[in-house]
C-alpha positions as CSV (number, residue, x, y, z in Angstrom):
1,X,1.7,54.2,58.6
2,X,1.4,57.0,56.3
3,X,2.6,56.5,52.5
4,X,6.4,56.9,51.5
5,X,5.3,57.4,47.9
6,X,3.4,61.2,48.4
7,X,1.8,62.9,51.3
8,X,-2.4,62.5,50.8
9,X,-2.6,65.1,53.2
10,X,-0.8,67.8,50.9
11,X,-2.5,66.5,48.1
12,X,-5.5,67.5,49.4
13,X,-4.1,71.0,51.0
14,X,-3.2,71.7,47.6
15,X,-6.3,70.5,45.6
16,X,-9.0,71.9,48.5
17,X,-7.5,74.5,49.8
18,X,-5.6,75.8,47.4
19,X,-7.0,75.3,44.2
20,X,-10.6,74.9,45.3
21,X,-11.2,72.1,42.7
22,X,-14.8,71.5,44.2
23,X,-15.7,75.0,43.1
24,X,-15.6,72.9,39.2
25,X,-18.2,70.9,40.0
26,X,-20.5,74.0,39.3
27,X,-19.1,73.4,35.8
28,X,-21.4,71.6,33.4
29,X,-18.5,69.1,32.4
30,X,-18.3,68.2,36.3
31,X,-21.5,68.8,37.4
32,X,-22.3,64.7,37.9
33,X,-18.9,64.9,40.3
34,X,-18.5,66.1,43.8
35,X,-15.8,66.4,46.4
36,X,-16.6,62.7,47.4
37,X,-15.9,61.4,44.1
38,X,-12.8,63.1,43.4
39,X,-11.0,61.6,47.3
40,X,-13.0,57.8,45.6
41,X,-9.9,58.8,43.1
42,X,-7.4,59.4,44.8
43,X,-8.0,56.5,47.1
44,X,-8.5,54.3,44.5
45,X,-5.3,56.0,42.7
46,X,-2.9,55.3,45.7
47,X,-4.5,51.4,46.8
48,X,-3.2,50.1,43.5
49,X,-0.3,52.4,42.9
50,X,0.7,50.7,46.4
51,X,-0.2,47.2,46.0
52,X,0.4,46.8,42.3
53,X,3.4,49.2,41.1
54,X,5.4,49.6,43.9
55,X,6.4,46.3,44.7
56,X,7.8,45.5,41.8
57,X,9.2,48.4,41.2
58,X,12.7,47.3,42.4
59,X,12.6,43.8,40.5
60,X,12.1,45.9,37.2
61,X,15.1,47.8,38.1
62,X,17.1,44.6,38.5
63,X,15.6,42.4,35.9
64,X,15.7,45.0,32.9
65,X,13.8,43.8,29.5
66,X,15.7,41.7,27.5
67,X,15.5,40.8,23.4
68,X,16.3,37.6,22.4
69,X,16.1,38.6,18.6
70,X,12.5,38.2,18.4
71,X,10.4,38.7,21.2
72,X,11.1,41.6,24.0
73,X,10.7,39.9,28.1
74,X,9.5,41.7,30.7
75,X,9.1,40.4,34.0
76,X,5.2,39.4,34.4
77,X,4.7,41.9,37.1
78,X,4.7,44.7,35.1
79,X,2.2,43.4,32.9
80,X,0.0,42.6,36.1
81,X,-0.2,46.1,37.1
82,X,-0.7,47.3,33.6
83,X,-4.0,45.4,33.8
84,X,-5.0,46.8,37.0
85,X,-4.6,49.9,36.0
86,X,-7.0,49.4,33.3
87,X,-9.7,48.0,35.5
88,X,-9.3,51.3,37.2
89,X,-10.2,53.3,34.4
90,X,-7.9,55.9,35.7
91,X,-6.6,56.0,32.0
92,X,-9.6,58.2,31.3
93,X,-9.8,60.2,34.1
94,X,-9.3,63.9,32.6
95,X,-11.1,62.6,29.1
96,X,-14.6,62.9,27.1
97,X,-17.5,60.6,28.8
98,X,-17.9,60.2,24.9
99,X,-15.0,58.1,24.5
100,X,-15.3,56.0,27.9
101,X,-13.9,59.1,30.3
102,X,-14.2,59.5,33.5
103,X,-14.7,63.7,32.9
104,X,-12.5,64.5,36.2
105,X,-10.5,67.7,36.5
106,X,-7.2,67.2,35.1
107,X,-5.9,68.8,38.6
108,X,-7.9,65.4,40.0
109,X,-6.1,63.5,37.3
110,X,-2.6,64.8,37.9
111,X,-3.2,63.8,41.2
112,X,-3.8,60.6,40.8
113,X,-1.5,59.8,38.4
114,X,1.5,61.0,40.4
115,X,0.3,58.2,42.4
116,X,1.8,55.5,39.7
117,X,4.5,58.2,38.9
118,X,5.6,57.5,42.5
119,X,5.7,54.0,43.1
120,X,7.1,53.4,39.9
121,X,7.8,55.8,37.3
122,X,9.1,52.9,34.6
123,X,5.8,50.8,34.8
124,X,3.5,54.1,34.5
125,X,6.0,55.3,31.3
126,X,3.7,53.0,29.0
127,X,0.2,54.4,30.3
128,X,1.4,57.9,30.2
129,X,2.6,57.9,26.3
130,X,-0.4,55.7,25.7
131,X,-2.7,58.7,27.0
132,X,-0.5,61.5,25.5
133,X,-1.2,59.5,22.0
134,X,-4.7,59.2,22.2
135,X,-5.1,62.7,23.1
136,X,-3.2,63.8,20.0
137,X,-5.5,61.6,18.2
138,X,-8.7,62.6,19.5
139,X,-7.5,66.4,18.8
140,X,-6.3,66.0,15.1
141,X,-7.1,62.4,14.1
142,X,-10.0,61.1,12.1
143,X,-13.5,59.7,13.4
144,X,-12.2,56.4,12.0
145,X,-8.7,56.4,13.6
146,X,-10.3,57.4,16.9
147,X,-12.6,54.2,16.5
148,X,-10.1,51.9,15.6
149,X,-6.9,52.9,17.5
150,X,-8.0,55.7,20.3
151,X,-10.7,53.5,21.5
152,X,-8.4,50.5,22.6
153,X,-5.8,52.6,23.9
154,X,-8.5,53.8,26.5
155,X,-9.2,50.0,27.4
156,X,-5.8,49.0,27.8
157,X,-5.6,46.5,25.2
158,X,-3.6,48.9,22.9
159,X,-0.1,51.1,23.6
160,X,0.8,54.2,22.2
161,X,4.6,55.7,21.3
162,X,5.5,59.0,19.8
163,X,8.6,58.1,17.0
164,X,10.5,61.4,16.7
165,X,14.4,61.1,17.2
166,X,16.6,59.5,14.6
167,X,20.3,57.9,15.4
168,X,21.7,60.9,12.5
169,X,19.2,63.5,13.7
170,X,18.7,63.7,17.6
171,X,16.5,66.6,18.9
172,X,17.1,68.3,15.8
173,X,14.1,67.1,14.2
174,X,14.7,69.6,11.0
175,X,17.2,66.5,9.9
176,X,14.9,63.5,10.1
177,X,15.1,61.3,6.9
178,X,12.3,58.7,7.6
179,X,10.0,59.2,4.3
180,X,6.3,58.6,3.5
181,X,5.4,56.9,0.1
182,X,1.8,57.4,-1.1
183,X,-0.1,54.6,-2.1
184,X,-2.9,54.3,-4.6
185,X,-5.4,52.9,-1.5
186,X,-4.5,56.2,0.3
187,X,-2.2,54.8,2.4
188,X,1.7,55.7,2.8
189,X,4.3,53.0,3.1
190,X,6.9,54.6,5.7
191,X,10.9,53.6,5.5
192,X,13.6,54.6,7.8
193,X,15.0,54.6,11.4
194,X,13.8,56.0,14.9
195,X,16.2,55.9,17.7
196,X,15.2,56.2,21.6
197,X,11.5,55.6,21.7
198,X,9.8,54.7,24.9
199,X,7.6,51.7,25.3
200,X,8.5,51.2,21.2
201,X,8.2,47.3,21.3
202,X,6.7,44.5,24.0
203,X,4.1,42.4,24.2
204,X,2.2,44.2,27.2
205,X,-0.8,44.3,24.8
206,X,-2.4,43.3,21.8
207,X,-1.2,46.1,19.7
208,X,1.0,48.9,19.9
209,X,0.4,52.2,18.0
210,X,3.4,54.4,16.7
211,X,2.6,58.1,16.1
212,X,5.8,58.5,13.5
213,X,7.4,62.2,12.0
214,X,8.0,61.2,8.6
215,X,8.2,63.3,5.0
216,X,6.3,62.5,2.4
217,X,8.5,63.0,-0.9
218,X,8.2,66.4,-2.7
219,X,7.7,68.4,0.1
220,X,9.3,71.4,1.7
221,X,12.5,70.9,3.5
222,X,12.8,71.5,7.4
223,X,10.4,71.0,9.7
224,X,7.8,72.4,7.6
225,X,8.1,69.2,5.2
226,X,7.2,66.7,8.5
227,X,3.9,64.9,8.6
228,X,2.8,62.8,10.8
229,X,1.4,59.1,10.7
230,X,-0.2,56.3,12.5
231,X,1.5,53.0,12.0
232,X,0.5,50.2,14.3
233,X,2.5,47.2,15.2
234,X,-0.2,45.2,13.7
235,X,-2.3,46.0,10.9
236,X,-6.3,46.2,12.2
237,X,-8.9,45.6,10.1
238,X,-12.0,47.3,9.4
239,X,-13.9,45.7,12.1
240,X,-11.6,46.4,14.2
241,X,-9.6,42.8,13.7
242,X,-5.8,42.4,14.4
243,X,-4.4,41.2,10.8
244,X,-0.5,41.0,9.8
245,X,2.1,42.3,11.0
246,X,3.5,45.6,9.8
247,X,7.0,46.0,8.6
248,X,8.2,47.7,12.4
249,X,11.1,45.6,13.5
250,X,12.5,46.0,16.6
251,X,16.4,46.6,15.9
252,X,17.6,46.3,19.6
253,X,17.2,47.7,23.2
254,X,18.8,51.0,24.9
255,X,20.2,49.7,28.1
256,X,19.8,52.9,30.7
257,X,21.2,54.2,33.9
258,X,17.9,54.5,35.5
259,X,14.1,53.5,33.8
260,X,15.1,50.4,33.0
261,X,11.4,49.2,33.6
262,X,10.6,50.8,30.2
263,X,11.6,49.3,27.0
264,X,13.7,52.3,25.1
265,X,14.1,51.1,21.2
266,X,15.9,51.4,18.4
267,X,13.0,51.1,15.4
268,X,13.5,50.2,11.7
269,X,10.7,51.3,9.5
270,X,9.8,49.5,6.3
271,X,13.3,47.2,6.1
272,X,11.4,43.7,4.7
273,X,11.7,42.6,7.8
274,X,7.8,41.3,7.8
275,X,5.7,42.0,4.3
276,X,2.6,43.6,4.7
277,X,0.6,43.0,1.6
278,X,3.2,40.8,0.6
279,X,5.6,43.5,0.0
280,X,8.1,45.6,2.6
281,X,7.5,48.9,4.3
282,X,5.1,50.0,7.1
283,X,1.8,50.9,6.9
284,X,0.6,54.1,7.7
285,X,-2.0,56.6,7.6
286,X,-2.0,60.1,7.6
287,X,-3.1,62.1,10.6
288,X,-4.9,65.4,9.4
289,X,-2.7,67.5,6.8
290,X,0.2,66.9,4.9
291,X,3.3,68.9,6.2
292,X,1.4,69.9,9.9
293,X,3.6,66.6,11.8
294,X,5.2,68.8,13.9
295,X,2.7,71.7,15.2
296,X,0.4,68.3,15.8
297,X,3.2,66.3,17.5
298,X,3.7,69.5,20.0
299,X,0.2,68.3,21.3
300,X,1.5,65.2,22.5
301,X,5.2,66.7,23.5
302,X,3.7,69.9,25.7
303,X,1.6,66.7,27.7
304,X,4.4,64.8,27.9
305,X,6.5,67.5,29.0
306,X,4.5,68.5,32.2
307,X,4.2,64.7,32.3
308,X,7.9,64.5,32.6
309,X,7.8,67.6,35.3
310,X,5.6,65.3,37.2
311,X,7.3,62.3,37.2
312,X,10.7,64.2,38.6
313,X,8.5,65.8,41.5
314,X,7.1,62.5,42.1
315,X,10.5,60.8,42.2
316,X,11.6,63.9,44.3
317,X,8.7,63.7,46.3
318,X,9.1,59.9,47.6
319,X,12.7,59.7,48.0
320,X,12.3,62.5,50.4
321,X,9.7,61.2,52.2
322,X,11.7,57.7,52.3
323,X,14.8,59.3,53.8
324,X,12.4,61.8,56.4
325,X,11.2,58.2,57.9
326,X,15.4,56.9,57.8
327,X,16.0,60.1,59.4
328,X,13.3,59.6,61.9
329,X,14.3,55.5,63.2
330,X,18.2,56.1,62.3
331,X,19.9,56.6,65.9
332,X,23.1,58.3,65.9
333,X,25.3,60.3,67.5
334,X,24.2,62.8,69.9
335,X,23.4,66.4,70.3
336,X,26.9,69.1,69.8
337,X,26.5,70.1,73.6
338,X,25.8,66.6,74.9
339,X,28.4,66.0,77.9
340,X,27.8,62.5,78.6
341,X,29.2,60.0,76.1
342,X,27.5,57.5,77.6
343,X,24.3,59.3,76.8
344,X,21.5,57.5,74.6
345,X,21.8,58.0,70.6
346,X,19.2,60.4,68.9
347,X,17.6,59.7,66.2
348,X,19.7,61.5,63.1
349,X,17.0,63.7,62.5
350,X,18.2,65.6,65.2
351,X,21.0,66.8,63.9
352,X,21.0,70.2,62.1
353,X,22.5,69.4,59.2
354,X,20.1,66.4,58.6
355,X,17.1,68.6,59.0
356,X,19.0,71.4,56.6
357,X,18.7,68.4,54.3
358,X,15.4,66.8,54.6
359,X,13.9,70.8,54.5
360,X,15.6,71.9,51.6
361,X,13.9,68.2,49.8
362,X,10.7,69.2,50.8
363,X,11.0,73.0,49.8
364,X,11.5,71.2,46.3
365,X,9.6,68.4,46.2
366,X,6.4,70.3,47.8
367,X,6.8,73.3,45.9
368,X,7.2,71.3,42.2
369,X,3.9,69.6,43.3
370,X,1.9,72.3,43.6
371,X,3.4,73.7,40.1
372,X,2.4,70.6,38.5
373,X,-0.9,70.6,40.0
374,X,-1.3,74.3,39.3
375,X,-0.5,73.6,35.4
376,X,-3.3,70.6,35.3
377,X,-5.7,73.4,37.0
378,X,-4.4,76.1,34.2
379,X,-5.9,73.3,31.5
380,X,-9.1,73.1,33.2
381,X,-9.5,76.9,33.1
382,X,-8.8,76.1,29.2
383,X,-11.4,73.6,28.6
384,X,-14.2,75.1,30.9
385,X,-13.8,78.4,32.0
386,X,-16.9,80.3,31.0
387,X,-15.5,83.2,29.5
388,X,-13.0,83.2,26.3
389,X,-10.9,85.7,27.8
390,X,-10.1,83.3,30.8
391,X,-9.7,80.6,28.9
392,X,-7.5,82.1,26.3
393,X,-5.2,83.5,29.5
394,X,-5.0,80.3,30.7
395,X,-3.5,78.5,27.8
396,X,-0.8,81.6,27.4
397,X,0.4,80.9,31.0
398,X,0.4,77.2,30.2
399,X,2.5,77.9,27.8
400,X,4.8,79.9,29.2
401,X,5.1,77.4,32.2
402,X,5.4,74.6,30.2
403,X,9.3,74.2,29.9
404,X,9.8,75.6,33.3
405,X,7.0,72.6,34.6
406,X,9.3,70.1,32.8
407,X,13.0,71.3,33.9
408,X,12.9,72.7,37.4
409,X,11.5,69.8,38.5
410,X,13.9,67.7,36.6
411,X,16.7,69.5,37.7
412,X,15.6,70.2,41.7
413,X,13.8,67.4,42.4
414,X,17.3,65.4,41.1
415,X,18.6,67.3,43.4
416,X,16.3,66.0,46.6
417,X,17.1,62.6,45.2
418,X,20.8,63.3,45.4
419,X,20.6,64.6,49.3
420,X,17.7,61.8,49.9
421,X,21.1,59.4,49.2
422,X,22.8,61.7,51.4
423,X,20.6,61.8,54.2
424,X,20.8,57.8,54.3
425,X,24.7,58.0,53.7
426,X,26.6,54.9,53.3
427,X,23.1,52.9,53.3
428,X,21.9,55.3,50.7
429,X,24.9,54.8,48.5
430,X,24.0,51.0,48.4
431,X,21.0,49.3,46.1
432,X,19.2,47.9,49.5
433,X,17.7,51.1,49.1
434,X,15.1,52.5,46.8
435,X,16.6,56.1,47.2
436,X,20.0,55.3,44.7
437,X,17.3,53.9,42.0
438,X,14.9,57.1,42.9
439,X,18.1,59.0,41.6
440,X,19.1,57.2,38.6
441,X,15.5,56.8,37.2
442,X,15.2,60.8,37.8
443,X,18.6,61.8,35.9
444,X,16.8,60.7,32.8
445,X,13.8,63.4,32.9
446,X,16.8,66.6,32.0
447,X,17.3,65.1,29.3
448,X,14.1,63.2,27.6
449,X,11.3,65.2,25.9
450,X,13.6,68.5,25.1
451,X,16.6,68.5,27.1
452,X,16.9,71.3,29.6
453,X,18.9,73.5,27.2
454,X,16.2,73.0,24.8
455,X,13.8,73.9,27.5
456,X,15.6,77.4,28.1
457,X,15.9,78.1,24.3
458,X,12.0,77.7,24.2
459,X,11.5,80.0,27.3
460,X,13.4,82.9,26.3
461,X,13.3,82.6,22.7
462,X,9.9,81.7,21.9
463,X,7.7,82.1,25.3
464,X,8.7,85.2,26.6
465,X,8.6,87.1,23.3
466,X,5.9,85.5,21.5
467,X,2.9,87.9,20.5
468,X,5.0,90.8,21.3
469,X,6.0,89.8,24.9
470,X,2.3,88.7,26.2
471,X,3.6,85.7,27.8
472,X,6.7,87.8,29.8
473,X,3.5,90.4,31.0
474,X,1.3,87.4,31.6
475,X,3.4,85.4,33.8
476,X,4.7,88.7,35.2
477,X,1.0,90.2,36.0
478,X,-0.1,86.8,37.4
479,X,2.7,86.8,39.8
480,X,2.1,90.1,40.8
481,X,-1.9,89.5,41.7
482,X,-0.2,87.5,44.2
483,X,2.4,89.6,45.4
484,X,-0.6,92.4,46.1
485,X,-2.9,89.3,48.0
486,X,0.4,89.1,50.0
487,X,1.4,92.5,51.1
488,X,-2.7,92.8,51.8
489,X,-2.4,90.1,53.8
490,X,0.1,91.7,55.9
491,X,2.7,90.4,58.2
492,X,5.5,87.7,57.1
493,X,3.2,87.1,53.7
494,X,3.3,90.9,52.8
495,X,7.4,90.3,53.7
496,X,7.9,87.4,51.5
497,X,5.8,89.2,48.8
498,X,7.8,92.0,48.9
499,X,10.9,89.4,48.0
500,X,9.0,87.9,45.5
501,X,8.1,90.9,43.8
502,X,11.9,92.1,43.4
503,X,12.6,89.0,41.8
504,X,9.5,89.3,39.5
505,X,10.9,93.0,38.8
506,X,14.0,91.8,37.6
507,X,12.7,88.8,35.0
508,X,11.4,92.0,33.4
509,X,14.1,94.3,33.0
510,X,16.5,91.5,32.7
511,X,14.3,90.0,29.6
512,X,14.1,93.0,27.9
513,X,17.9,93.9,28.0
514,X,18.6,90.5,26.7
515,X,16.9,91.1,23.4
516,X,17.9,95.0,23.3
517,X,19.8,94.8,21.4
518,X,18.6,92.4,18.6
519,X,21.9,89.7,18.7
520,X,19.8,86.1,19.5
521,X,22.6,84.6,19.9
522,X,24.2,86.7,22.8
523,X,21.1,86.8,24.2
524,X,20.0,82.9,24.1
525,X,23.7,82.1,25.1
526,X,23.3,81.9,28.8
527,X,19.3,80.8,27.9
528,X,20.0,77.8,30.7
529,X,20.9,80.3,33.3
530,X,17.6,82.2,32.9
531,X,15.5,79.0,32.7
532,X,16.9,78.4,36.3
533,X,16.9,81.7,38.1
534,X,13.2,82.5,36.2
535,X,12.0,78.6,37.4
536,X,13.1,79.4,41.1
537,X,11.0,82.9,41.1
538,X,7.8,80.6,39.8
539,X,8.7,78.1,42.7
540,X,8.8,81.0,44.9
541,X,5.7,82.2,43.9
542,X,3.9,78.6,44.4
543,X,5.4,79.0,48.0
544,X,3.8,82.2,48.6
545,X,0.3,81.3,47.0
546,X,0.5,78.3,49.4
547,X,1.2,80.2,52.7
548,X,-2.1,82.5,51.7
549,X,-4.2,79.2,51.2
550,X,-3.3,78.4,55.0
551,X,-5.2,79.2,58.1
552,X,-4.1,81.3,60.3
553,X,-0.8,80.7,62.2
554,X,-2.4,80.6,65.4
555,X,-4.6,77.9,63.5
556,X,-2.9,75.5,62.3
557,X,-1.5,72.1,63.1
558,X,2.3,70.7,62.7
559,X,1.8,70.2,59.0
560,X,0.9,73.8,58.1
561,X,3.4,75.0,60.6
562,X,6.0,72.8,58.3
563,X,4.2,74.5,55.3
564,X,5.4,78.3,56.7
565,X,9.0,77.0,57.3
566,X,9.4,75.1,54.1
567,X,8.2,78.3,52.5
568,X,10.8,80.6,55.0
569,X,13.8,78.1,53.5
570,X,12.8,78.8,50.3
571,X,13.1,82.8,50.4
572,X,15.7,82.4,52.8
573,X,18.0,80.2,50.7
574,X,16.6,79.3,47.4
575,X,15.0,82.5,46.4
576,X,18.7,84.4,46.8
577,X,20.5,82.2,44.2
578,X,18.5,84.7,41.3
579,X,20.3,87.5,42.3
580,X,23.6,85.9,40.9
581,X,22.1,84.8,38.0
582,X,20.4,87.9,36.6
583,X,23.2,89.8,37.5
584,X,25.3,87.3,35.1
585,X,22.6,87.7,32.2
586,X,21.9,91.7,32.6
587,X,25.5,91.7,32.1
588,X,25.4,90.3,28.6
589,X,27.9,88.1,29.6
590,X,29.6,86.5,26.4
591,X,32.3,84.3,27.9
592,X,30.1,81.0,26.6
593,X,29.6,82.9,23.5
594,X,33.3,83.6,22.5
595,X,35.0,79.7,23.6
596,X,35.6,78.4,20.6
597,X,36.0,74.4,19.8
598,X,39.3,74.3,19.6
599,X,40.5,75.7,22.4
600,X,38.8,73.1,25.0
């Protein structure tokens, strides 16, 4: 039976024949891997994603963690397939052989992650924000912090959080109060509060290792006064020894609508809670410069914010595949012109409105994929490209795409969960079905790592005019390469390129007119609205690269036929719902603007 968690087969369409990631092994970071090794992977990615996370992935729904006062319980499942993982060494995958990597492609690696991100997005929470923390490590920390905290992260005997929020602060990380007090061995002693962190306390592993935003006294206010620090859960010694227990006390759990596999924390920092040194507050050392917290922090936040993307298409992806086979064994009702009542049932799938339903999911789910997969191929351009030019283009278009990687799949692959429910109806609606989880555990990505308004303030207020617009003519120019590959192509490519290119047209001259006239708050009021109707001209776009990467119609087989029509839907329905919207921002609409508090 093929997988409900994500299609193999257009995970390889999109890696082979799209993105040609065999063409890297010519690379001389992937020149010991080959095709072969890179499906070992993959299959080795989806055996244990299937026997290890997705079973349980229900029971950690059901059986949430708990806190007794002093110890955190999980149920001994999730531990189990944390170890399994490890074994895997998929951890690595996308790292340095130098620190125990595997060296892949990070397209390879997105891959198989999306794997674990499928079967259960809670269990594979604590290895994502482990990774994301050793990578910020290896990029700004010291040799010594990468020997004695980086190193077993990458075994899976240590886990990794990033402590941002605050209870009086939020996103607005300008108003975080947690300080830094130096000590005379070099070390700080940290003191406050961090509310909503991920995977913040368990006992999944031997250690747990918090990357904390904190100020260290005397410095300049805002963000510019945030450092950032290492404090583990326990103290490690200089051989690499666990010894006492920091002053981090677990205050109490966040009890969620959907992720309830993953501890979410509230954090006290430094309260005498436990005495390290025989006196209170939480170790910590320094990562890099004083006062840098943030622009290092961003390291870890931009991964974890395609990470996020990912785990929405993934959710996305395997609800809709779950309610495609309902659709497929469901019998009911028959055809509109059926006479005969007595007449067998047909399966619901039948039914027009069911397969309006099931093609409008995979439109999203299928076309988020291959954005996420196209992002993780942008990075490898980064890292190994052999000209500077290339690989300074391809981390501009990263970061332009990063906010619309982590909200239009958070908000459209939501939305495949919410017609996944629909497509089961009543049964869908009930919990002896994975699809009503699938949609709870997905509401939670608009809103974590830079909610989707915070998203569209980045886009249009940093992204598309940073360096003078580069990032608008990037994006812009990189869509229009394929709109010319398109109309070359001829026939219903050059068609949909033609669509895609009035679309591409109007980001432009809509962009510009919203910063004409120099107000940035008129022109970041409807920033939400141009996040969406800009993120479903991308999505277009990674519909019309795919239809050039297949064979020819006369060709193909019933899964690149259901490519072309997936792609049709898109530009038929999807791709219209910009017109609306740009008109609405070229407008200068200020009805948002001007509501004022008190009269709602």
């Amino acid at each position: 039976m093929p997988s409900t968690l994500l299609s193999r087969r257009d995970l390889d369409f999109l890696l082979h024949d799209w993105l040609r990631v065999s063409q890297l092994v010519e690379r001389p970071r992937y020149a010991e891997h080959s095709r072969e090794t890179f499906d070992d992977a993959l299959d080795l990615a989806e055996r244990v994603a299937t026997e290890q996370f997705a079973p349980h992935n229900r029971a950690a729904d059901l059986a949430e963690p708990t806190f007794d006062g002093q110890r955190v319980q999980l149920i001994p499942q999730v531990r189990a397939a944390l170890e399994s993982f490890a074994e895997t060494g998929l951890l690595t995958a996308g790292l340095d052989e130098s620190v125990g990597g595997l060296q892949l492609p990070q397209a390879v690696a997105a891959a198989c992650f999306a794997w674990f991100q499928a079967a259960n997005v809670a269990t594979s929470a604590y290895p994502m924000l482990t990774l994301g923390n050793a990578k910020l490590l290896l990029a700004h920390g010291s040799a010594e912090q990468v020997d004695t905290y980086v190193r077993p992260m990458l075994e899976g005997r240590f886990f990794g959080t990033m402590c941002l929020s605050e209870p009086q602060a939020g996103s607005s990380l300008a108003d975080i109060t947690t300080r830094a007090e130096p000590q005379p061995d070099g070390t700080y002693r940290l003191f406050g509060t961090k509310m909503w962190i991920s995977g913040g306390d368990h006992e999944l592993a031997e250690n747990i290792v918090h990357l904390v935003l904190a100020r260290i006294p005397g410095g300049p206010p805002g963000v510019k006064g945030i450092s950032l620090f290492v404090v583990p859960k326990v103290l490690v010694g200089p051989d690499g020894s666990l010894g006492d227990r920091n002053d981090v006390v677990l205050v109490g759990l966040n009890h969620k609508m959907g992720f309830r596999g993953t501890t979410n924390t509230l954090l006290s920092f430094g309260d005498g809670g436990h005495e390290p040194g025989g006196r209170p507050g939480a170790v910590g050392h320094l990562v890099g410069a004083p006062h840098q917290g943030l622009a290092q922090m961003f390291h870890m936040m931009n991964g974890a914010r395609i990470g996020v993307g990912a785990g929405a298409m993934a959710l996305g992806y395997t609800g809709y595949l779950k309610s495609l086979a309902y659709a497929r064994e469901r019998p009911q009702g028959r055809p509109v012109d059926a006479k005969d009542p007595a007449a067998p049932q047909v399966p619901i799938i039948d039914h027009p409105d069911v397969r309006r339903m099931l093609l409008a999911q995979k439109s999203y789910v299928e076309g988020a994929l291959a954005l996420v997969l196209y992002c993780a191929r942008l990075l490898d351009e980064e890292q190994t490209a052999p000209e500077q030019t290339d690989r300074e283009r391809a981390h501009l278009l990263l970061d332009v795409l990063t906010p619309i990687t982590k909200s239009w799949p958070s908000q459209w692959c939501l939305a495949a969960n919410d017609l996944a429910i629909q497509v089961l109806g009543g049964a869908g609606y009930t919990r002896d079905h994975d699809v009503e989880q699938h949609y709870r555990d997905n509401r939670l990505n608009p809103i974590h790592e830079g909610t989707h308004g915070i998203q569209a303030l980045d886009l249009l207020g940093r992204k598309m005019t940073m360096r003078d617009g580069a990032g608008l003519l990037l994006l812009t120019e990189t869509m229009g390469d394929t709109v010319a590959r398109g109309r070359k192509a001829g026939g219903e490519a050059a068609e949909l390129a033609d669509r895609l290119a009035d679309a591409v047209d109007r980001i432009t001259t809509v962009t510009r007119r919203l910063w004409a006239g120099g107000d940035p708050a008129l022109a970041l009021a409807n920033a939400s609205v141009y996040l969406e109707a800009v993120g479903h001209v991308v999505i277009a776009w990674m519909w019309l690269e795919q239809v050039l990467a297949l064979p020819p119609q006369e060709g193909g087989d019933a899964f690149h036929a259901g490519k072309r029509q997936a792609a049709r839907y898109f530009f038929s329905v999807e791709l219209p719902r910009t017109g609306p919207q740009f008109d609405l921002l070229d407008s200068l609409d200020r009805t948002t603007l001007d509501m004022r508090a008190d009269w709602f």
